[in-house]
PDB file of N, CA, C and O in Angstrom:
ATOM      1  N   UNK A   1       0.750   3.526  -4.918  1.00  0.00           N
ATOM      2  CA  UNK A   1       1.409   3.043  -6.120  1.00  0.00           C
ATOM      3  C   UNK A   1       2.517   2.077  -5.712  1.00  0.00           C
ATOM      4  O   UNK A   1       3.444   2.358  -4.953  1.00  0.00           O
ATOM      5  N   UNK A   2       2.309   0.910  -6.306  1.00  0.00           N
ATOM      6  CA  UNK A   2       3.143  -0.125  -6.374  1.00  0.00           C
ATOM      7  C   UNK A   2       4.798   0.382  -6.769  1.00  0.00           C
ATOM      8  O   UNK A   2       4.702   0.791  -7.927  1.00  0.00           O
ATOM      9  N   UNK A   3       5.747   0.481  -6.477  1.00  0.00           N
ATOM     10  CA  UNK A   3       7.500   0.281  -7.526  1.00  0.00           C
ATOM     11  C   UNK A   3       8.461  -0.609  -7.194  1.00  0.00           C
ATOM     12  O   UNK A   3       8.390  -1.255  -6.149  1.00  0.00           O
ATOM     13  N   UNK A   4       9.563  -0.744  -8.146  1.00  0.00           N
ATOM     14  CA  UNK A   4       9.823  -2.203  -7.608  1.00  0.00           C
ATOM     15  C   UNK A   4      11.147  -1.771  -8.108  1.00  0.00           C
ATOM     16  O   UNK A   4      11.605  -1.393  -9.187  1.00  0.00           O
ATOM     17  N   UNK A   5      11.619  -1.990  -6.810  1.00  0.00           N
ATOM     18  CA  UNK A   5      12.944  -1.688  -6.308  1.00  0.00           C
ATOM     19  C   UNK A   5      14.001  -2.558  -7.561  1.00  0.00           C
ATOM     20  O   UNK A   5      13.681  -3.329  -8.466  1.00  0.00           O
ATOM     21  N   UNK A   6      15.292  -2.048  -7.142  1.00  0.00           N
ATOM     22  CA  UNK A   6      16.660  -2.658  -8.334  1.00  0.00           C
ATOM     23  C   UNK A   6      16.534  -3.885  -8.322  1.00  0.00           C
ATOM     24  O   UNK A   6      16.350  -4.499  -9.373  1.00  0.00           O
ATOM     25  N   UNK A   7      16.606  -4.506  -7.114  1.00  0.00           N
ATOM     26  CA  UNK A   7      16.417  -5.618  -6.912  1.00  0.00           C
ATOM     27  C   UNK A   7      15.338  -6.751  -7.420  1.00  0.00           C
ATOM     28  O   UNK A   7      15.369  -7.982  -7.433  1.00  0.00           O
ATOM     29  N   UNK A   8      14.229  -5.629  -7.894  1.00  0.00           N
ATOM     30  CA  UNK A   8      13.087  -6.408  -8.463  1.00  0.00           C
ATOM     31  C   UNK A   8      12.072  -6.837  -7.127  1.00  0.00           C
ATOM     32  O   UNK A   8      11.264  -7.766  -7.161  1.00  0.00           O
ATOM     33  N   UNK A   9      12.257  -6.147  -6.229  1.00  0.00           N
ATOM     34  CA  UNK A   9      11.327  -6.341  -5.083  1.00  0.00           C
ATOM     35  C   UNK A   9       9.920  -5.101  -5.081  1.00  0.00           C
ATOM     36  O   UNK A   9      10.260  -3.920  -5.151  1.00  0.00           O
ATOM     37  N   UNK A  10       8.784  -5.340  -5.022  1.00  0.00           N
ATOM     38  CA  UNK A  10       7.992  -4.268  -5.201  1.00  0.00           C
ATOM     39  C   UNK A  10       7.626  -3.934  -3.466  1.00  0.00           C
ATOM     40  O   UNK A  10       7.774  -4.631  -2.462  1.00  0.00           O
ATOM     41  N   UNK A  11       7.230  -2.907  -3.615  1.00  0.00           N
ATOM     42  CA  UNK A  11       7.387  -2.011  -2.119  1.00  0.00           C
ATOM     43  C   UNK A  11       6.266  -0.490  -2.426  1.00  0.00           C
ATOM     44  O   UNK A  11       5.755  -0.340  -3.536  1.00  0.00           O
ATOM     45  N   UNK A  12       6.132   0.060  -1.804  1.00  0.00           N
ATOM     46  CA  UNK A  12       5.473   1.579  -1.561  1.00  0.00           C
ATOM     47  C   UNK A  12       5.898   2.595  -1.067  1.00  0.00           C
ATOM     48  O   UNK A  12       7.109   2.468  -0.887  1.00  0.00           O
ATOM     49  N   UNK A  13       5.484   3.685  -0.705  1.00  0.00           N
ATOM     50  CA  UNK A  13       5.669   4.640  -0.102  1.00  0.00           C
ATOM     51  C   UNK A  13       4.860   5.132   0.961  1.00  0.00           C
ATOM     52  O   UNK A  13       4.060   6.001   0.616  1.00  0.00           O
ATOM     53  N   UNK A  14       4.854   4.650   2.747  1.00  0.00           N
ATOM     54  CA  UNK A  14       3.950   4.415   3.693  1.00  0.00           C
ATOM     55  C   UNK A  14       4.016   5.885   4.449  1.00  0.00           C
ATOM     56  O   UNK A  14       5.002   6.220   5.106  1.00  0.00           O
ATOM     57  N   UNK A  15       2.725   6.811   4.259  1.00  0.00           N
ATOM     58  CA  UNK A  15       3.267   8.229   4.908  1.00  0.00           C
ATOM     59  C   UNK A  15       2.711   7.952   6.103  1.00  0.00           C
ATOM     60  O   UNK A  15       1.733   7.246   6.348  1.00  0.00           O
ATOM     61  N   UNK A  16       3.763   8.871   7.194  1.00  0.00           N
ATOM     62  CA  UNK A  16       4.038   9.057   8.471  1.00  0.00           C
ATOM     63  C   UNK A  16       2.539  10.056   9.092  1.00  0.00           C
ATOM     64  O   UNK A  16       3.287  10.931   8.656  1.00  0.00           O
ATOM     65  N   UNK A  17       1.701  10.507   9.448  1.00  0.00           N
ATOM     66  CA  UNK A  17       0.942  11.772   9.288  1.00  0.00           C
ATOM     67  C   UNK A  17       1.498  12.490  10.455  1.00  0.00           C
ATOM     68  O   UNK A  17       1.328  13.682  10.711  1.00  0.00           O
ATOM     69  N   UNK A  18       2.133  11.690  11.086  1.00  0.00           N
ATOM     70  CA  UNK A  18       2.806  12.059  12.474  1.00  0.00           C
ATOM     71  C   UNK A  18       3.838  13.180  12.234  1.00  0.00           C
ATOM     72  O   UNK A  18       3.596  14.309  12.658  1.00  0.00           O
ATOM     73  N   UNK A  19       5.291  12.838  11.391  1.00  0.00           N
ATOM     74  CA  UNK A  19       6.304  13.468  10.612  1.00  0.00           C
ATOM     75  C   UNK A  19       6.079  14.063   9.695  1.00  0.00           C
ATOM     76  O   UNK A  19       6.800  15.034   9.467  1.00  0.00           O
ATOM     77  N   UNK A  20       4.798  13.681   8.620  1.00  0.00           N
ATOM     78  CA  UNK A  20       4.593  14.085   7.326  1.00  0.00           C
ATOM     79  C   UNK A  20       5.618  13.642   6.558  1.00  0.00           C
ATOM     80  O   UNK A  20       5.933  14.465   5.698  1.00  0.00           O
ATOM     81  N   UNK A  21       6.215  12.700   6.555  1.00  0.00           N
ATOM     82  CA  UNK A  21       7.405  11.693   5.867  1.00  0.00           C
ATOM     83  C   UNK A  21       6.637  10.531   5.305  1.00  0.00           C
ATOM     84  O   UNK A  21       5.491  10.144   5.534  1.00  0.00           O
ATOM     85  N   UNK A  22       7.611  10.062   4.479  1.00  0.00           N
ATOM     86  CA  UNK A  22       7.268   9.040   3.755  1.00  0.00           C
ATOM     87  C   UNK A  22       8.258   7.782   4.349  1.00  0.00           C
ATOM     88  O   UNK A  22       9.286   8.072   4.961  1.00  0.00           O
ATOM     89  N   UNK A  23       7.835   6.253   4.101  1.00  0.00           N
ATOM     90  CA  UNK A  23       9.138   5.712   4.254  1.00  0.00           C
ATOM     91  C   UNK A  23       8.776   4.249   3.337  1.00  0.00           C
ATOM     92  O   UNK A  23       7.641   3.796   3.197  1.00  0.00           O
ATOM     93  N   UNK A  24      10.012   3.665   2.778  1.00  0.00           N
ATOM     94  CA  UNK A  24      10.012   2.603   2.218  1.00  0.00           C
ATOM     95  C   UNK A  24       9.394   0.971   2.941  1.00  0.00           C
ATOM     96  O   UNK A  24       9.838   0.076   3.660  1.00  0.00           O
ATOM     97  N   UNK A  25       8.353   1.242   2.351  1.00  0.00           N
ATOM     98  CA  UNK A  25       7.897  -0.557   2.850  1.00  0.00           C
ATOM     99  C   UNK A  25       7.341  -1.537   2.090  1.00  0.00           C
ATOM    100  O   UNK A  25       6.295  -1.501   1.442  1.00  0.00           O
ATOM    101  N   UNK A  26       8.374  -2.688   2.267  1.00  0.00           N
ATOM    102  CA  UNK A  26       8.306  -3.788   1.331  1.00  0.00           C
ATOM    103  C   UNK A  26       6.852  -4.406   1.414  1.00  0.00           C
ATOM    104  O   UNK A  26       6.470  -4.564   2.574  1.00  0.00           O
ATOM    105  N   UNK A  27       5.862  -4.830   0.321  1.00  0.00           N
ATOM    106  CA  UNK A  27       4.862  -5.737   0.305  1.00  0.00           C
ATOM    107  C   UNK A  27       5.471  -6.902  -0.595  1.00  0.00           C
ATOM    108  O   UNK A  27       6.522  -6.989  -1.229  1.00  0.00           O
ATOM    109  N   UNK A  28       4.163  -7.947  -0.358  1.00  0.00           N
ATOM    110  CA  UNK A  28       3.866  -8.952  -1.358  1.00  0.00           C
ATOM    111  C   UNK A  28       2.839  -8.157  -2.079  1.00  0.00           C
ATOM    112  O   UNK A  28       2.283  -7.153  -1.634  1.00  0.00           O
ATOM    113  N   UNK A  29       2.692  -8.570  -2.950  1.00  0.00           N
ATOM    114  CA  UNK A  29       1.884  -8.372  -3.980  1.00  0.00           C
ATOM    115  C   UNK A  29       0.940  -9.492  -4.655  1.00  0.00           C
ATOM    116  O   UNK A  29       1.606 -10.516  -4.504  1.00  0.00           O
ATOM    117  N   UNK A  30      -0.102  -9.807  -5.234  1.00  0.00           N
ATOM    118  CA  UNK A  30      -1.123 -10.453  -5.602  1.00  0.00           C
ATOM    119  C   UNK A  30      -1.622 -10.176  -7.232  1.00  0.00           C
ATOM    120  O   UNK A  30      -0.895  -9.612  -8.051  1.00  0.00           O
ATOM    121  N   UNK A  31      -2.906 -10.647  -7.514  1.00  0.00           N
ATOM    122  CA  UNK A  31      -3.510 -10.203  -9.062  1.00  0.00           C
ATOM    123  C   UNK A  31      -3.727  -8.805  -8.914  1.00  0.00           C
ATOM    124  O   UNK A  31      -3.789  -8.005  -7.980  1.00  0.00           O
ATOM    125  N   UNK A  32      -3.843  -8.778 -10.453  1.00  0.00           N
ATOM    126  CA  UNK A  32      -4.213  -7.263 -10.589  1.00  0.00           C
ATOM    127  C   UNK A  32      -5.715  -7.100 -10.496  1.00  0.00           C
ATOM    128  O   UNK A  32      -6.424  -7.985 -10.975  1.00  0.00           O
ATOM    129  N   UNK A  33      -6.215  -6.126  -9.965  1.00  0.00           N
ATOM    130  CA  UNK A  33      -7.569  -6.035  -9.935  1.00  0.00           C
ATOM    131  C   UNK A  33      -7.647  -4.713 -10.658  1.00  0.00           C
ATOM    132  O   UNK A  33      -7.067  -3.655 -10.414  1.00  0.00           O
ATOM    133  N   UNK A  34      -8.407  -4.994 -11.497  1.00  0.00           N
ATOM    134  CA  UNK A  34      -8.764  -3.605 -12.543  1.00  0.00           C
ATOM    135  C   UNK A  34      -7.837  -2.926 -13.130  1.00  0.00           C
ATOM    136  O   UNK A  34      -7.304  -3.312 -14.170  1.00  0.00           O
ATOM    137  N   UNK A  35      -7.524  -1.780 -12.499  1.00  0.00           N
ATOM    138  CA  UNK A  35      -6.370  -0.795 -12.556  1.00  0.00           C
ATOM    139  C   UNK A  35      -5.648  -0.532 -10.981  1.00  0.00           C
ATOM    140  O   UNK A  35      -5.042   0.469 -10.597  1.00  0.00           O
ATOM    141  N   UNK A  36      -5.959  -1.857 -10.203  1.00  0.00           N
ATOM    142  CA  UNK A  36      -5.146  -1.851  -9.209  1.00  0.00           C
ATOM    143  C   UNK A  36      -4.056  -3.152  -9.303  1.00  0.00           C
ATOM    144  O   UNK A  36      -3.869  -3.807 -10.328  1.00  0.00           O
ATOM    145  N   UNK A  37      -3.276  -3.409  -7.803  1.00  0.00           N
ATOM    146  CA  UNK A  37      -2.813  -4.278  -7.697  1.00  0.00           C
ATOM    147  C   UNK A  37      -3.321  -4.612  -6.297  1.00  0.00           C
ATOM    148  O   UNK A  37      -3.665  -3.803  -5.436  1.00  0.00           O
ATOM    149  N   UNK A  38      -3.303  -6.374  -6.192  1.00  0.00           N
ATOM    150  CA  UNK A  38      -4.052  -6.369  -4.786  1.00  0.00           C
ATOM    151  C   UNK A  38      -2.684  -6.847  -3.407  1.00  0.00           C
ATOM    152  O   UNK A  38      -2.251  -7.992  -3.273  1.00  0.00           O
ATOM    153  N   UNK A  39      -2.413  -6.097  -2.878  1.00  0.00           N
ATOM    154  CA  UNK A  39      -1.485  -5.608  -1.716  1.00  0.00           C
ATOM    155  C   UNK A  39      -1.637  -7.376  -0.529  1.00  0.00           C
ATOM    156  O   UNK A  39      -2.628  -7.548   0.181  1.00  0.00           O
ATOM    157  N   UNK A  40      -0.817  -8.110  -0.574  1.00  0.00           N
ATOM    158  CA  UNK A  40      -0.740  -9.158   0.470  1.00  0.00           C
ATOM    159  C   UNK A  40      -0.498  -9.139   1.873  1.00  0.00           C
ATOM    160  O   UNK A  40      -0.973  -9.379   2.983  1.00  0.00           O
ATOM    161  N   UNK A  41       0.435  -8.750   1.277  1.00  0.00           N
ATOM    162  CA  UNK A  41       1.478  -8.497   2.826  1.00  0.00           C
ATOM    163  C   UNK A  41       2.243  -6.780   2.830  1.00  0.00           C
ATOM    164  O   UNK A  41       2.617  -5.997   1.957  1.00  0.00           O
ATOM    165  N   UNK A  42       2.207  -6.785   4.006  1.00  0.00           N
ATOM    166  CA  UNK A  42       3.345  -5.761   3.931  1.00  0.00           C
ATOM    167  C   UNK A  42       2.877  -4.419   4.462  1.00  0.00           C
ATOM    168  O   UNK A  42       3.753  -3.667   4.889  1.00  0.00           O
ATOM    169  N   UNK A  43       0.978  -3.814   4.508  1.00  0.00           N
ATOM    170  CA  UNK A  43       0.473  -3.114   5.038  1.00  0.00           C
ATOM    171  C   UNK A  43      -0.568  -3.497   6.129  1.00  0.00           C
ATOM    172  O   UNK A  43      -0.852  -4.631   6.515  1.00  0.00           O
ATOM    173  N   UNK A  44      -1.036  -2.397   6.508  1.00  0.00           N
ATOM    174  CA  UNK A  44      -2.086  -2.716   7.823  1.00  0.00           C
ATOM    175  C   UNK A  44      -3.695  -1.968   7.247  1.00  0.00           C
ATOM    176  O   UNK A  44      -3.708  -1.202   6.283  1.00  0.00           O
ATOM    177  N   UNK A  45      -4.455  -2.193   7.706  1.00  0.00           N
ATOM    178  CA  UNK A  45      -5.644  -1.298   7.707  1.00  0.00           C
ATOM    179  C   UNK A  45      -5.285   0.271   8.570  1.00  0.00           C
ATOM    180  O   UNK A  45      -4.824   0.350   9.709  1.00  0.00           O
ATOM    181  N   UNK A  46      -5.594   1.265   7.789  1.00  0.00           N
ATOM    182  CA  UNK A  46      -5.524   2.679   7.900  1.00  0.00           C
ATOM    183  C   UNK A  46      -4.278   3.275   7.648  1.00  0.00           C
ATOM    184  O   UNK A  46      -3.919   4.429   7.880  1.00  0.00           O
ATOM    185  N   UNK A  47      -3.658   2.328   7.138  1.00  0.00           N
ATOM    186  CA  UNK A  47      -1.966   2.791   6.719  1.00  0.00           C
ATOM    187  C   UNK A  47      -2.216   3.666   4.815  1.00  0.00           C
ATOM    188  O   UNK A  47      -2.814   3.163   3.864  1.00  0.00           O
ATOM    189  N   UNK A  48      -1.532   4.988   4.867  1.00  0.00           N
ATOM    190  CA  UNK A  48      -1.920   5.684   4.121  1.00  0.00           C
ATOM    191  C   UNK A  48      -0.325   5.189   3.075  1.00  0.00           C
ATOM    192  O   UNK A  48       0.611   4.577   3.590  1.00  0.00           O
ATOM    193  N   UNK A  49      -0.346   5.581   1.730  1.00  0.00           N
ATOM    194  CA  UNK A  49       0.477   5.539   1.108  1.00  0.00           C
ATOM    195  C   UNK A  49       0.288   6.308  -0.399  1.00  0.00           C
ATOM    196  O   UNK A  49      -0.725   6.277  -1.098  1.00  0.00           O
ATOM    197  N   UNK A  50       1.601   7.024  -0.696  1.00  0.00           N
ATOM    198  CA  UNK A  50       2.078   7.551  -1.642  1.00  0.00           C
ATOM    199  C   UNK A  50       1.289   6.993  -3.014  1.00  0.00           C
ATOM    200  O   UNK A  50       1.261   5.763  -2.994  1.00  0.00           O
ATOM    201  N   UNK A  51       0.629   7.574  -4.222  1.00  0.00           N
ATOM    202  CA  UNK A  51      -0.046   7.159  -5.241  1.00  0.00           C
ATOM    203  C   UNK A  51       0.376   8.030  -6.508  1.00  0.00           C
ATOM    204  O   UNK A  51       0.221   7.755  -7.698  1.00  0.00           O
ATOM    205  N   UNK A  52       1.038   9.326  -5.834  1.00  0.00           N
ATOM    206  CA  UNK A  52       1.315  10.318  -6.837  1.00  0.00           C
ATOM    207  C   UNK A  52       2.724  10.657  -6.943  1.00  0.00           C
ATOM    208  O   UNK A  52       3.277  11.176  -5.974  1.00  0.00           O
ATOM    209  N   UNK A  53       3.408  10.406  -8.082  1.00  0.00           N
ATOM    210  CA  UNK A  53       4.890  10.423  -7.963  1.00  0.00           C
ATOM    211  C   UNK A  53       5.969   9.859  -7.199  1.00  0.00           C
ATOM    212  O   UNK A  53       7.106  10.293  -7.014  1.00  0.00           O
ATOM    213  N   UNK A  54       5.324   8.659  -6.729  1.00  0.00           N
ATOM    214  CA  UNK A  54       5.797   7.411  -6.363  1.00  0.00           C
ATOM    215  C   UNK A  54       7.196   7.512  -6.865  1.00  0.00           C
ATOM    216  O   UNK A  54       8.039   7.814  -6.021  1.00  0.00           O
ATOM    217  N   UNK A  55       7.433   7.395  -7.595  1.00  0.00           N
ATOM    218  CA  UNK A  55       9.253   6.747  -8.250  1.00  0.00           C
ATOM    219  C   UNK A  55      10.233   8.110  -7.878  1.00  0.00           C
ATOM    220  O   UNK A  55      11.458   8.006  -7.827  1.00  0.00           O
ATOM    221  N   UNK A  56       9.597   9.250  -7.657  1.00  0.00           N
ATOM    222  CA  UNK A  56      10.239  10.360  -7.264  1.00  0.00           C
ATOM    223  C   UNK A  56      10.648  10.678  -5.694  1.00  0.00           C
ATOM    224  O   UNK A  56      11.272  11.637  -5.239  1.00  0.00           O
ATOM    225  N   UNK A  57      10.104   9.592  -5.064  1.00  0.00           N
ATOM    226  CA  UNK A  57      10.409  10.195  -3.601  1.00  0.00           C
ATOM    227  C   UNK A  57      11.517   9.151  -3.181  1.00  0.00           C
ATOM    228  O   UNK A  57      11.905   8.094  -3.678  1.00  0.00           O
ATOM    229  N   UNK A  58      11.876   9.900  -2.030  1.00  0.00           N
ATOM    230  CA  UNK A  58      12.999   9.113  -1.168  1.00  0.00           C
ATOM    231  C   UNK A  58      12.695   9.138   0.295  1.00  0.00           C
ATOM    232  O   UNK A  58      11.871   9.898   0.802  1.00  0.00           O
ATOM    233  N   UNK A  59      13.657   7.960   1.161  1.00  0.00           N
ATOM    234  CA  UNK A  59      13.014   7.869   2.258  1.00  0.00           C
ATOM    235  C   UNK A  59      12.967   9.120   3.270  1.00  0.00           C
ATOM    236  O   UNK A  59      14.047   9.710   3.218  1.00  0.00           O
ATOM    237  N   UNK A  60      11.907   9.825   4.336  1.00  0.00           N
ATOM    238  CA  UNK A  60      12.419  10.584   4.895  1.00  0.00           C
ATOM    239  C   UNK A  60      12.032  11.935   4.178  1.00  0.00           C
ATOM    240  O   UNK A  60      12.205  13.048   4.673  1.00  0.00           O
ATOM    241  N   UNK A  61      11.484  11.679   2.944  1.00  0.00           N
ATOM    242  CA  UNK A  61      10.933  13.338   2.367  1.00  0.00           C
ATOM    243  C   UNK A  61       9.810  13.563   2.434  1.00  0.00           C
ATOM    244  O   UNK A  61       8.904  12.827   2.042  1.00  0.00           O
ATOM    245  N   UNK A  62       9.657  15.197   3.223  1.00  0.00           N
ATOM    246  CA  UNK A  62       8.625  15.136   3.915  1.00  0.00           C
ATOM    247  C   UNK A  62       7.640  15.127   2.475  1.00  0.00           C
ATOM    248  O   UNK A  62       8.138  15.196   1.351  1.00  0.00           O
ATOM    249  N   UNK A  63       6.326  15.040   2.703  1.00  0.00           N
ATOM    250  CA  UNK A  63       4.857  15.133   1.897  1.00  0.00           C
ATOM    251  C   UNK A  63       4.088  15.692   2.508  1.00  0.00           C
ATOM    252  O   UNK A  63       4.407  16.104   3.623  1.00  0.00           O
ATOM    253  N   UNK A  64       2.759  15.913   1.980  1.00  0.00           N
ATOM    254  CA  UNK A  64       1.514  16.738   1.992  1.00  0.00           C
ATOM    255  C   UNK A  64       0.774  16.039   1.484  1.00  0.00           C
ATOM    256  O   UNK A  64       1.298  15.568   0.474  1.00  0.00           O
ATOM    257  N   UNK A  65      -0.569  15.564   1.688  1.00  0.00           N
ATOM    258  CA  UNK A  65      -1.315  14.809   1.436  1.00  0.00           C
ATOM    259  C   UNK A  65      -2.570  15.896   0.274  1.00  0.00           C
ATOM    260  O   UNK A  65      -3.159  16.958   0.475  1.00  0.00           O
ATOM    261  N   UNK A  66      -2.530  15.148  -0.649  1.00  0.00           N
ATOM    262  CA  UNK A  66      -3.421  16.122  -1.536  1.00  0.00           C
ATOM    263  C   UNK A  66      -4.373  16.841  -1.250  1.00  0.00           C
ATOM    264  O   UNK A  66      -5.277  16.140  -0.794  1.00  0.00           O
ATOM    265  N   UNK A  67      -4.685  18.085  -1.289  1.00  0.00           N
ATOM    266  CA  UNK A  67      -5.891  18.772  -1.112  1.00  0.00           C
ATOM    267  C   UNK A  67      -5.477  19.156   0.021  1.00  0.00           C
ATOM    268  O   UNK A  67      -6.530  19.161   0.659  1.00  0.00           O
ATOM    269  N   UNK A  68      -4.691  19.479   0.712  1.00  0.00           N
ATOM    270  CA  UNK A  68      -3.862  19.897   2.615  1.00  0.00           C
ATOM    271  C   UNK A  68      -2.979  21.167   1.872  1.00  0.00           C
ATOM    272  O   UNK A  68      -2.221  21.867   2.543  1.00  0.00           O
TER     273      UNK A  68
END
């Protein structure tokens, strides 16, 4: 899930599987595709991220990946 910081910068929530943490990382962003948004910059291939209660987390809190 896309959120977009005070600043008006949109960013994610990139989990650690290492820590089980989350941490703040800035993307670009692109069109919307469907009921997505399409991600430019800012991630890698196999990089996992936050989709569920996104606006509720902070940096550094640990998570659990659904269904774990």
């Amino acid at each position: 899930a896309v959120v977009i910081d005070a600043d008006g910068n949109p960013f994610v929530w990139r989990y650690d599987s290492q820590s089980s943490e989350v941490s703040k990382t800035m993307v670009s962003i692109g069109d919307m595709l469907g009921a997505g948004i399409l991600i430019t910059s800012g991630l890698k291939g196999g990089d996992t991220i936050a989709v569920a209660g996104a606006a509720h987390l902070r940096a550094g809190m640990k998570v659990r990946p659904l269904g774990e």
